[in-house]
C-alpha positions in Angstrom: 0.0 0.0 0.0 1.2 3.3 -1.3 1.5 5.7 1.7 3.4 8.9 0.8 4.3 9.1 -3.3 6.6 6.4 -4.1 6.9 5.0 -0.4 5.4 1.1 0.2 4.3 -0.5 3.0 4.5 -4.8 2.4 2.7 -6.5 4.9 4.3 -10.0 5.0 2.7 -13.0 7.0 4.7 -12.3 10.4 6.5 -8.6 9.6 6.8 -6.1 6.9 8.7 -4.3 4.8 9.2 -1.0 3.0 10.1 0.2 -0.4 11.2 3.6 -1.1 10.7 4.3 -5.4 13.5 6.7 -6.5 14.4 8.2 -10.0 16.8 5.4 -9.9 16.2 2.1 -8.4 14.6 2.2 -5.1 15.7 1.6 -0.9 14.0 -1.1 1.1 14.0 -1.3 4.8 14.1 -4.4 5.9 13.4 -8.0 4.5 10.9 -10.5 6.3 11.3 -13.7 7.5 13.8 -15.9 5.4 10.9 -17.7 4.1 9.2 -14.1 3.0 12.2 -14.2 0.3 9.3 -14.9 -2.8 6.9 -12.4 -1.3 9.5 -10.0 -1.4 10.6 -10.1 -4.7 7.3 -10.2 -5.9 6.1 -7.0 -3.8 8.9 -5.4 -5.6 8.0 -6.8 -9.0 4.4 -5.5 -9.1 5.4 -2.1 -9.0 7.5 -2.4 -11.6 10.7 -2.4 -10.1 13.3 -5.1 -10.9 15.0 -6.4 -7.5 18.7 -6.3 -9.2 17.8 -2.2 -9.1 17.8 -2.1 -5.1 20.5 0.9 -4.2 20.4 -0.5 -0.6 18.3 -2.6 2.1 18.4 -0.7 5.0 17.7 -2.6 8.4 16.2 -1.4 11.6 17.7 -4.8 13.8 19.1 -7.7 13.3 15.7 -10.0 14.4 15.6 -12.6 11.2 11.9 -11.7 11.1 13.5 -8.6 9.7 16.8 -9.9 7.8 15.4 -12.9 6.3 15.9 -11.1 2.5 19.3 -9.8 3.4 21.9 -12.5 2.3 20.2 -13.2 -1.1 20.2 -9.5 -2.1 23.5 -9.2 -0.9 24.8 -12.9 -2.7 22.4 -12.1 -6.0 23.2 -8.2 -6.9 25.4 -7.2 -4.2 23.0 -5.1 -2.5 24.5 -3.4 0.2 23.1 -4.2 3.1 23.4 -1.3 5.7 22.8 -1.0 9.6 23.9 1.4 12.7 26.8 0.2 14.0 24.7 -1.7 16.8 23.4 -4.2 14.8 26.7 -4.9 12.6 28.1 -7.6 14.7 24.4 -9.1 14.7 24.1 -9.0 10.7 28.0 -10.9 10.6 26.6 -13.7 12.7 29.1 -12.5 15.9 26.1 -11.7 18.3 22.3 -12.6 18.4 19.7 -11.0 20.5 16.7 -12.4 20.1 13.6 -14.4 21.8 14.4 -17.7 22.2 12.3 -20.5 23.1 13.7 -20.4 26.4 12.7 -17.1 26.8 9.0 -18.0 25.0 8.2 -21.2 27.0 6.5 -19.0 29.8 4.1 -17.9 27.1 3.6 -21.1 24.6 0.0 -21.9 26.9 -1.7 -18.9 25.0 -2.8 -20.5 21.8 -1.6 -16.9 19.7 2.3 -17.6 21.0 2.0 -20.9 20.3 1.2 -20.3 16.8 3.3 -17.3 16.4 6.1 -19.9 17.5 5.4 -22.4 15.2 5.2 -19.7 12.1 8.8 -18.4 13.2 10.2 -21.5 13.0 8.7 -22.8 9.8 9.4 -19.2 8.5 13.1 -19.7 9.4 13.0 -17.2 12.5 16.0 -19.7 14.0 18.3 -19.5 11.0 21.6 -17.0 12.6 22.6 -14.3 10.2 26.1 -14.7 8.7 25.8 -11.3 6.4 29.3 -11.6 5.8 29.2 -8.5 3.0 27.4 -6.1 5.4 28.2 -2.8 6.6 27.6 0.0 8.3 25.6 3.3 6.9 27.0 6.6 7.3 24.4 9.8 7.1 26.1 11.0 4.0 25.6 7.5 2.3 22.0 7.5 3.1 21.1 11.0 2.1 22.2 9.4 -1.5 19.6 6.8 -1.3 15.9 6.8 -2.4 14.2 8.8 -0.1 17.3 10.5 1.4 16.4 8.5 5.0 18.1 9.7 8.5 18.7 7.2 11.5 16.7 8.0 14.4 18.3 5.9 16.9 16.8 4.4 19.5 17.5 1.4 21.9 18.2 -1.6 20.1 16.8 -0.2 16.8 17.1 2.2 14.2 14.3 3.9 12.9 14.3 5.7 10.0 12.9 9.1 9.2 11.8 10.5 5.3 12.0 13.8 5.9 10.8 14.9 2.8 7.9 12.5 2.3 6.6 13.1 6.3 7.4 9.2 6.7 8.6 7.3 9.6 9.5 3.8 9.6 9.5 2.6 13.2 10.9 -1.3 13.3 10.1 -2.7 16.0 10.2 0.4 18.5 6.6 1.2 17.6 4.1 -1.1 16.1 1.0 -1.4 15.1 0.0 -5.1 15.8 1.5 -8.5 16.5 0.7 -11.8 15.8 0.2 -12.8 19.8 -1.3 -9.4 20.2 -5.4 -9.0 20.5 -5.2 -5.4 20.0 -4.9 -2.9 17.6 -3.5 0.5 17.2 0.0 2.0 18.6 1.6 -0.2 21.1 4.9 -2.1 22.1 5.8 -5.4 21.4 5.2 -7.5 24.0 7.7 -8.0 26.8 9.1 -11.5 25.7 10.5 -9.7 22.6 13.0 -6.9 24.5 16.2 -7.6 25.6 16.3 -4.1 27.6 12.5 -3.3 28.1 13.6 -0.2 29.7 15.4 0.9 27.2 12.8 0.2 24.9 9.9 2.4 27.0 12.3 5.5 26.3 12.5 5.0 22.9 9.0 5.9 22.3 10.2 9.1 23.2 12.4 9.7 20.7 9.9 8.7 18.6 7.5 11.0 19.8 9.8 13.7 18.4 10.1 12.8 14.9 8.5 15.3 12.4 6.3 13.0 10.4 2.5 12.4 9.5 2.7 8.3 8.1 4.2 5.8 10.4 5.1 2.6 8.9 5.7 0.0 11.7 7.9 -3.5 11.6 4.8 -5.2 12.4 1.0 -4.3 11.7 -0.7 -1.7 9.6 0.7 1.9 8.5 -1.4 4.7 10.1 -1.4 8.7 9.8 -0.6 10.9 12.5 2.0 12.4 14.1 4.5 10.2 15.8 3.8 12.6 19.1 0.1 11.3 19.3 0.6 7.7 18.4 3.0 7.8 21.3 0.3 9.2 23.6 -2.0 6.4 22.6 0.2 3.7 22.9 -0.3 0.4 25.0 3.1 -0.3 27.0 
């Protein structure tokens, strides 16, 4: 769904993506699960856009319900494949935070988890990331890219900000749903999922300040508003 002129929210089957169209070739942020591969190539295709013409994938962490894309783009057409300098060592395989099933088994009674946990896993949410070709962005490198994006960073993720286009793309910091979630609207992920939940409460306010009109979440449906009062109506 087109949500500012040339910007694309994908709604895969457990995360999304976004596509940024540019004069030439386009930006994505982020990729899906590993098993979202086909559904990305073909979200890409149906707007016309060949997948060999991506100037960068841009990722907001290093959860492989976000990098699942990452290593074919890279392996295929030697997409650059750009994070802050937190997530690096997670793209290269050195380091992995993520929800476990350790960290799950609390929660596998509630029939949502349960399923959610059995979708990650068939979707490859296990598989580590060895991005061995992956680097880190600078500001200067991604003012060059579709949709000139700048990093607002925020614990554990990197959301990123279209000035031009009044667009915020949130990851994970803010979302809009969840597969083990029963509501709807602004809200944070649910504790399982945050290695620092701290750390992710005060990122809302850094969101909150962002100059934008279109949020575009990691999980759940794009709305409009200001990031300021989807951050009031948020469920912690």
């Amino acid at each position: 769904m087109e949500f500012a002129d040339g910007v694309y929210l994908a709604q895969g089957p457990g995360s999304n993506w976004v596509i940024i169209r540019g004069i030439s070739g386009f930006t994505i942020i982020d990729g899906g699960y590993p098993a979202d591969l086909p559904l990305v190539l073909d979200s890409i295709r149906r707007l016309g856009l060949s997948p060999a013409d991506a100037r960068a994938m841009l990722i907001t962490h290093a959860h492989t319900d976000h990098t699942g894309a990452a290593q074919y783009f890279s392996d295929e057409f030697g997409t650059p494949i750009l994070s802050s300098p937190g997530e690096h060592n997670s793209l290269l395989g050195r380091e992995k935070y993520q929800v476990t099933v350790v960290s799950a088994l609390p929660y596998l009674w509630r029939p949502a988890v349960f399923s959610w946990a059995i979708h990650a896993v068939r979707a490859g949410g296990t598989a580590p990331n060895s991005i061995s070709a992956a680097e880190v962005w600078t500001e200067e490198r991604l003012r060059e890219l579709p949709g000139s994006p700048l990093p607002v960073m925020t614990p554990g993720h990197t959301a990123y900000h279209l000035p031009g286009l009044g667009v915020l793309v949130s990851g994970d910091a803010l979302v809009t749903g969840h597969a083990i979630s029963g509501l709807g609207g602004p809200q944070m992920l649910h504790r399982m999922f945050h290695h620092d939940l701290k750390g992710a409460r005060s990122a809302l306010d850094l969101i909150a300040a962002v100059d934008a009109t279109v949020l575009l979440p990691g999980h759940g449906p794009g709305l409009m508003g200001t990031p300021a009062a989807l951050v009031a109506a948020t469920t912690r």
